[in-house]
Backbone as CSV, one residue per row, in Angstrom:
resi,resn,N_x,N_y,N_z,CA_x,CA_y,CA_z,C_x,C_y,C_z
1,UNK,82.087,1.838,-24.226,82.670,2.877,-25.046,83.715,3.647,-24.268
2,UNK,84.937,3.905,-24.626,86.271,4.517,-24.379,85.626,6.284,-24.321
3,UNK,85.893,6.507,-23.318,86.101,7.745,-23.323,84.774,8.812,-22.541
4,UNK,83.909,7.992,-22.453,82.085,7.945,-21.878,82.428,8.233,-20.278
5,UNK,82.244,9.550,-19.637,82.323,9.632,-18.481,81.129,9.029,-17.835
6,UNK,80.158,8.974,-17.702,78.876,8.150,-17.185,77.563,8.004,-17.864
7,UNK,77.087,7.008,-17.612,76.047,7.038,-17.818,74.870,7.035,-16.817
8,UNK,73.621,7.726,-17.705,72.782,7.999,-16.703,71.289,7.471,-16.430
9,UNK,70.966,7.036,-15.424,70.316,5.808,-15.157,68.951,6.441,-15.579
10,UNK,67.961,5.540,-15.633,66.707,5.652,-16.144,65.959,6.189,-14.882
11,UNK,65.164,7.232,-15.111,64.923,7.921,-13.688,63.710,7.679,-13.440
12,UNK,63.037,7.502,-12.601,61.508,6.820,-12.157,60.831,8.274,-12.264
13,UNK,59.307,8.019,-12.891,58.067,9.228,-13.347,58.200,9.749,-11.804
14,UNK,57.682,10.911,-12.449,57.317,11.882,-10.885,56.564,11.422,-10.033
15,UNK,55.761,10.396,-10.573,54.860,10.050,-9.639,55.442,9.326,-8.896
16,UNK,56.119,8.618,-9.343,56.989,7.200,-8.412,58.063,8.224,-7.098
17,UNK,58.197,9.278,-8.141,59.182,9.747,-6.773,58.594,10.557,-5.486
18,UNK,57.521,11.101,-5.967,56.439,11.854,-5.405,56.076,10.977,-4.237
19,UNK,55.726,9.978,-4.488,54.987,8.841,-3.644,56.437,7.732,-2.627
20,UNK,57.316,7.906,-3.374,58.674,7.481,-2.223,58.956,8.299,-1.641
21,UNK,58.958,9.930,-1.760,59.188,10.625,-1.156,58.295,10.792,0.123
22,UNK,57.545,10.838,0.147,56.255,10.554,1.241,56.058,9.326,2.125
23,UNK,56.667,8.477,1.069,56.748,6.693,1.879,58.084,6.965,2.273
24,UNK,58.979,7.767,2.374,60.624,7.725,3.045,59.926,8.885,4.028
25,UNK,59.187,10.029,3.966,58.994,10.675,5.456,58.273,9.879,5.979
26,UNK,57.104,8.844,5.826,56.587,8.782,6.739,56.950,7.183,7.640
27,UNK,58.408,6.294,6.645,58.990,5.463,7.617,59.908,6.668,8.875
28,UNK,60.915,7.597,7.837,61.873,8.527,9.006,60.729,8.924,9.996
29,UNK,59.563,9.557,9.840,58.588,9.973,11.131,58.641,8.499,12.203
30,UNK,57.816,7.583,11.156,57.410,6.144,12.236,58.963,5.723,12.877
31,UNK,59.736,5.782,12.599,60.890,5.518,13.191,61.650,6.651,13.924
32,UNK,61.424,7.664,14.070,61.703,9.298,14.658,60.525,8.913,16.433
33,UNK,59.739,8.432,15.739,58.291,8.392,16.651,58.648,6.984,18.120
34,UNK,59.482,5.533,17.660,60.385,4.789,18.726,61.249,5.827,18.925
35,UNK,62.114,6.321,18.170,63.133,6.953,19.033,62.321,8.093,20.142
36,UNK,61.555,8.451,19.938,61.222,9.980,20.964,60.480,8.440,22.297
37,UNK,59.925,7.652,21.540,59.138,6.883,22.566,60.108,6.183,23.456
38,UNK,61.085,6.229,22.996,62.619,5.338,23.770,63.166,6.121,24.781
39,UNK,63.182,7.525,24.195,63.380,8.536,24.865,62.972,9.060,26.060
40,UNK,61.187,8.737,26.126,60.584,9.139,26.930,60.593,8.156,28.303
41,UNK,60.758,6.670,27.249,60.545,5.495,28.808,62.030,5.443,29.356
42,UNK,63.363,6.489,28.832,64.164,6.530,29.647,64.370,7.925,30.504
43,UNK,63.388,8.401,30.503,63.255,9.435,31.256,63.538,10.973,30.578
44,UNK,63.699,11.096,29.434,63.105,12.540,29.029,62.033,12.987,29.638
45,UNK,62.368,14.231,29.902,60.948,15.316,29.900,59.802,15.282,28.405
46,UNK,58.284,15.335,29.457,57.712,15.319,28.052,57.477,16.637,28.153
47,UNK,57.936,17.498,28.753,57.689,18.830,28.300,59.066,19.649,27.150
48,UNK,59.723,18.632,26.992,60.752,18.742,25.813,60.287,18.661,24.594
49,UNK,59.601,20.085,23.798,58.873,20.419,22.728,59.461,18.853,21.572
50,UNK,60.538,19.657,21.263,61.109,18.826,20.051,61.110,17.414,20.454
51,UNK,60.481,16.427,21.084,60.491,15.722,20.945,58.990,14.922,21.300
52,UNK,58.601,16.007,20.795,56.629,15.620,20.788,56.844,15.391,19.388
53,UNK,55.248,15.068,18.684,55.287,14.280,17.285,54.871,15.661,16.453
54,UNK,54.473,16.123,16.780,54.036,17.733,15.647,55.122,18.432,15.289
55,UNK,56.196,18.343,16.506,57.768,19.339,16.366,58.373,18.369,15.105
56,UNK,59.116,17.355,15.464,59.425,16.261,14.945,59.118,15.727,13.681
57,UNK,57.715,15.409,13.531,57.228,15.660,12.391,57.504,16.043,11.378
58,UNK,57.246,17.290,11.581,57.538,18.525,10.850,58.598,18.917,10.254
59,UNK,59.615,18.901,11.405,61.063,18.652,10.903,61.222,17.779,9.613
60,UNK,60.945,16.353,9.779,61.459,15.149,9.516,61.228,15.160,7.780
61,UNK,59.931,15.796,7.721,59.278,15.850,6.589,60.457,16.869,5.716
62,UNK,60.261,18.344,6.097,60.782,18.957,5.412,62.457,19.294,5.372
63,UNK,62.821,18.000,6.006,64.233,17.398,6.132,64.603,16.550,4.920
64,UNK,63.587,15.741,4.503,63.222,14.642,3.455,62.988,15.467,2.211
65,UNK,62.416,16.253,2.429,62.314,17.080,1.088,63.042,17.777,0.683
66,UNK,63.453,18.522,1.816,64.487,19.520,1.373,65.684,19.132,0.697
67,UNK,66.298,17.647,1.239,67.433,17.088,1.131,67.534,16.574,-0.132
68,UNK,66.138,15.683,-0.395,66.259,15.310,-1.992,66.294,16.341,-3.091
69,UNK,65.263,17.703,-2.892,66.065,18.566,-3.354,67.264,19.238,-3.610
70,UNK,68.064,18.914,-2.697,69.592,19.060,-2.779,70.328,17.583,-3.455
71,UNK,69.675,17.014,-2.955,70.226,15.692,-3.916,69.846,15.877,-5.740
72,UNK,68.863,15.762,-6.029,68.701,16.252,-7.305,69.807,17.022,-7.989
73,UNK,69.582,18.524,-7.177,70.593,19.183,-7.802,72.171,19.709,-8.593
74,UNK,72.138,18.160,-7.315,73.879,17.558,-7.139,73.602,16.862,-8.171
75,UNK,72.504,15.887,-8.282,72.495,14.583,-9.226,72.797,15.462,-10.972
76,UNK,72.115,16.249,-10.803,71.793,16.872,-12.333,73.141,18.267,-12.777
77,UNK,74.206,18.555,-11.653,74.637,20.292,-12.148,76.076,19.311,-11.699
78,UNK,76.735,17.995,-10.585,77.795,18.144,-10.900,78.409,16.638,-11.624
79,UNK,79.742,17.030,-12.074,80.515,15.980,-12.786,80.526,14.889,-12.302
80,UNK,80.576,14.633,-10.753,80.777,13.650,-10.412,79.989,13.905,-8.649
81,UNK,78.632,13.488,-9.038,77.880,13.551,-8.228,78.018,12.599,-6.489
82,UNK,78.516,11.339,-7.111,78.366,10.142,-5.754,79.382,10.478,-5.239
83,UNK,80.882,11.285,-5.472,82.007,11.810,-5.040,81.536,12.924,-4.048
84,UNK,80.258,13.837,-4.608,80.585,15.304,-3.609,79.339,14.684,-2.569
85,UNK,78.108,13.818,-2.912,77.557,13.381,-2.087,77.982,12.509,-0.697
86,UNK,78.723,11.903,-0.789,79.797,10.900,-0.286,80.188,12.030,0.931
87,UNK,81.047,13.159,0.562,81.219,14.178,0.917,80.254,14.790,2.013
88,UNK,79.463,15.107,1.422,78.517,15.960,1.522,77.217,15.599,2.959
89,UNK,76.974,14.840,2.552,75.816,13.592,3.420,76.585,13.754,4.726
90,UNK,77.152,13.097,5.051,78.000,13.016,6.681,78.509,14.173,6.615
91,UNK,78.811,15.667,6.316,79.087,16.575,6.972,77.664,17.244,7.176
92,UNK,76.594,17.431,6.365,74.970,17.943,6.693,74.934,17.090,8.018
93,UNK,75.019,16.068,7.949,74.418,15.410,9.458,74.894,15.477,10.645
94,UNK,76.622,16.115,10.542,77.356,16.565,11.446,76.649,17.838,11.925
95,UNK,76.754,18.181,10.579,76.303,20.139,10.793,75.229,20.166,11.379
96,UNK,74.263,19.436,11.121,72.620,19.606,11.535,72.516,19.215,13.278
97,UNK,73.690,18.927,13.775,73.899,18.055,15.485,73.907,19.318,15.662
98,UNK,74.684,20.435,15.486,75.405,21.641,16.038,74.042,22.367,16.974
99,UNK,73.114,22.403,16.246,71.485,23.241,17.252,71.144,22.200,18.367
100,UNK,71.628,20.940,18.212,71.059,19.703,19.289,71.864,20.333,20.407
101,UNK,73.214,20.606,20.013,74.262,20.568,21.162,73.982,21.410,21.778
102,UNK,74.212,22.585,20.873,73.627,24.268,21.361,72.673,23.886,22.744
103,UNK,71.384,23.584,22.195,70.362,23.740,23.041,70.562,22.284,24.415
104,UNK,71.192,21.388,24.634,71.921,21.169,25.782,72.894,21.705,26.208
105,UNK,74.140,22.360,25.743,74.636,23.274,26.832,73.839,24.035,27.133
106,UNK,72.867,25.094,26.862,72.560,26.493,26.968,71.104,25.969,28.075
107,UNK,70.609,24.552,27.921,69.410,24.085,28.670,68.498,25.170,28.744
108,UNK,68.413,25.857,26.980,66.919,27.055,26.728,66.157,26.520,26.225
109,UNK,65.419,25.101,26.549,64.162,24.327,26.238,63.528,24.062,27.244
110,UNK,62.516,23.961,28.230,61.865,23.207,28.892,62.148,22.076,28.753
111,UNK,62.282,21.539,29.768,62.329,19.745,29.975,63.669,19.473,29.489
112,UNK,64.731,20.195,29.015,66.182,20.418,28.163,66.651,19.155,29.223
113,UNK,67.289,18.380,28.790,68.224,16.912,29.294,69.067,16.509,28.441
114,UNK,70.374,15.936,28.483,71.228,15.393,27.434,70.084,14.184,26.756
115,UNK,69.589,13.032,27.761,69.129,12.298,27.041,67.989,12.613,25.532
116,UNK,67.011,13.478,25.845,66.659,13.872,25.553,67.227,14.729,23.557
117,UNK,68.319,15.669,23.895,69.405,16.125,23.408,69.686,14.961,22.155
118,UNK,70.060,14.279,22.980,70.955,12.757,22.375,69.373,12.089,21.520
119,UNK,68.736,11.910,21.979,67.516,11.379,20.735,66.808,12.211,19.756
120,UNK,67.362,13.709,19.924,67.178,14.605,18.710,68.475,13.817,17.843
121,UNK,69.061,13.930,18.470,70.652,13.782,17.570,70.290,12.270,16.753
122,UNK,70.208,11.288,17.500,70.106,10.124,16.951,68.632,10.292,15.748
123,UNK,67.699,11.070,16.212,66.434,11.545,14.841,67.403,11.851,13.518
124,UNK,68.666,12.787,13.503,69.065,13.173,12.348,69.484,11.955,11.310
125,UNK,69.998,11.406,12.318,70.936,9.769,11.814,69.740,8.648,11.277
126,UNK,68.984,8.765,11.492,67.810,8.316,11.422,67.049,8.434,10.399
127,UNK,66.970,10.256,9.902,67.058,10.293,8.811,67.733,10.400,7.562
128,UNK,68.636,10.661,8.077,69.610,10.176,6.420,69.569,8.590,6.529
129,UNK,69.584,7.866,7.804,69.775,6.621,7.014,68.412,5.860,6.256
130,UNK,67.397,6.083,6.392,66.225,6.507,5.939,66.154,7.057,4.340
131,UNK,66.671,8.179,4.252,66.932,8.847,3.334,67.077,8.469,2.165
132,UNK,68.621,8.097,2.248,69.454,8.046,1.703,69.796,7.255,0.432
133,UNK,69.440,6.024,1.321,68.937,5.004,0.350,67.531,5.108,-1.108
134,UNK,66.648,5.655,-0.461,65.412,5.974,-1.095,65.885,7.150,-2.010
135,UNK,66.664,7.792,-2.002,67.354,8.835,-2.770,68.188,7.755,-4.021
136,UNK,68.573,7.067,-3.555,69.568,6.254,-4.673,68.908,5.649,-5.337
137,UNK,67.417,5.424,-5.162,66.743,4.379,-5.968,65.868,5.326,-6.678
138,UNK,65.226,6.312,-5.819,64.400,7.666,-6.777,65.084,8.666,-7.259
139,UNK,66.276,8.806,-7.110,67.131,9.685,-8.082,68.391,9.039,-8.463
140,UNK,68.526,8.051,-8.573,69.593,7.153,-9.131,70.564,8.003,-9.523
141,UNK,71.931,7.688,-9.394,73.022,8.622,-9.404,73.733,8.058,-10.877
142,UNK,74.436,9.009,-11.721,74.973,8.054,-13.013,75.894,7.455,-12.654
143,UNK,76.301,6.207,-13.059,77.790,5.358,-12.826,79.033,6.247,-13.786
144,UNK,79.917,5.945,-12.909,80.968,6.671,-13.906,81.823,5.334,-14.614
145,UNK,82.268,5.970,-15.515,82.771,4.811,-16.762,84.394,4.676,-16.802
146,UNK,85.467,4.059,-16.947,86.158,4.175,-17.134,86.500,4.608,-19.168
């Protein structure tokens, strides 16, 4: 149909998203969990909080949640959702490095090391790529139409 800006995809029950949402934190954790372990057999400090499994964790989870909540919101309030996401996605993950960096210059952590530093950073990347995907399939974005 001429003139149909998008259509909008059939959206999976709450339950389905409820339960990917939980199966996407707890691959980003299991995969957050090699990176800190990669981390450690190259010589991080294990007295480098954030990169124990309770700090991390924690994060990872309400990184996953929070985000699909922002995804939603995008999905449902703008015109052209996969445009500002596109956008949007790689500057959060830029933005979210900025406290990694912080806290290696300033070395105000115990056990503070670039390497260390650098496998917080690579956790973020980790989770959007994680994410991201599981977002496109539990909140399916509408196609736009010519």
């Amino acid at each position: 149909m001429s003139g149909q800006l998008a259509t909008h995809p059939a959206r999976p029950s709450g339950l389905v998203v409820a339960g990917g949402l939980i199966g996407t934190a707890v691959v980003a954790v299991a995969l957050n969990a090699i990176v800190a372990a990669a981390a450690h057999a190259a010589g991080a400090s294990d007295d480098f909080q954030p990169l124990q499994l309770p700090a991390y964790a924690f994060f990872t989870v309400i990184g996953v949640l929070a985000a699909a909540a922002a995804w939603a919101i995008i999905r449902a309030r703008s015109q052209n959702p996969a445009r500002v996401l596109h956008t949007l996605v790689p500057a959060v993950v830029i933005v979210s490095l900025i406290p990694d960096i912080m806290v290696g210059v300033s070395g105000s952590r115990p056990g503070t090391g670039w390497g260390a530093v650098i496998a917080l950073m690579v956790m973020h990347v980790v989770v959007a790529a994680v994410a991201v995907p599981a977002y496109k399939r539990l909140l399916p974005l509408p196609a736009a139409q010519d």
